[in-house]
C-alpha positions in Angstrom: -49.1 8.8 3.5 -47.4 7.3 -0.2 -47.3 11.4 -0.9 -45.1 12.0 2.1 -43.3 9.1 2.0 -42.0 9.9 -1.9 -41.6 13.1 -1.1 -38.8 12.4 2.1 -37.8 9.9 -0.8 -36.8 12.4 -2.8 -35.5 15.1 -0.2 -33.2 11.8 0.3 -34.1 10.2 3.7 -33.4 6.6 4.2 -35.6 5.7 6.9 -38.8 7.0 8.8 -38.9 6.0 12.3 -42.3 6.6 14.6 -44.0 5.7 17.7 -47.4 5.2 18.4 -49.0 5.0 21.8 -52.0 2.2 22.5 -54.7 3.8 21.2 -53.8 4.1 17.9 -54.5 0.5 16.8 -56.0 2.2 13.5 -52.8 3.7 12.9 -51.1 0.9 13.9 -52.9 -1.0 11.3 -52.1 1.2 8.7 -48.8 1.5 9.2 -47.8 -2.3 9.1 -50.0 -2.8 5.9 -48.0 -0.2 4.5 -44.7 -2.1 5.1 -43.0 -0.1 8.4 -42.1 -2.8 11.0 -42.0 -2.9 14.6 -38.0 -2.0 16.1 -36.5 -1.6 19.6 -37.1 2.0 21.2 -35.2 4.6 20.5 -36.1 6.9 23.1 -37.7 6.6 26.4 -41.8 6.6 26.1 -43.0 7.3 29.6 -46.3 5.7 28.1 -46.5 2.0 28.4 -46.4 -0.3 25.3 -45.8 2.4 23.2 -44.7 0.7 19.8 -41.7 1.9 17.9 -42.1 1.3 13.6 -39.2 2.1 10.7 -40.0 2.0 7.1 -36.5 1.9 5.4 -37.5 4.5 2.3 -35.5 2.9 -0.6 -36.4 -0.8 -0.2 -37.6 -2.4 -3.2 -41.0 -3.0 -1.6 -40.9 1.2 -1.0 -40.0 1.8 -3.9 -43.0 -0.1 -5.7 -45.4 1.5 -4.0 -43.9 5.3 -4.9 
């Protein structure tokens, strides 16, 4: 996941945005230890409490972990 993250780094993204449905707690897990945070939908999940998560790409904390 750091590998893809640098690399949209570099291609000059600012910000990953994802949804994951319930049954990927694991996922889930992984993806808040890794600094993305929960945000409002930005689409409309017909699955219920689906979670929506950004990582902003260029934050300092992003950046240390490239």
């Amino acid at each position: 996941m750091d590998n893809l993250l640098a690399r949209l780094r570099g291609l000059g993204y600012q910000r990953v945005v994802l949804d994951a449905v319930p049954p990927t707690q694991n996922a889930q897990q992984l993806y808040e230890a890794m600094g993305f945070y929960e945000i409002p939908p930005y689409f409309v999940n017909p699955t219920p409490n689906t979670r929506f998560y950004a990582f902003n790409l260029h934050d300092d904390a992003a950046k240390a972990r490239a």
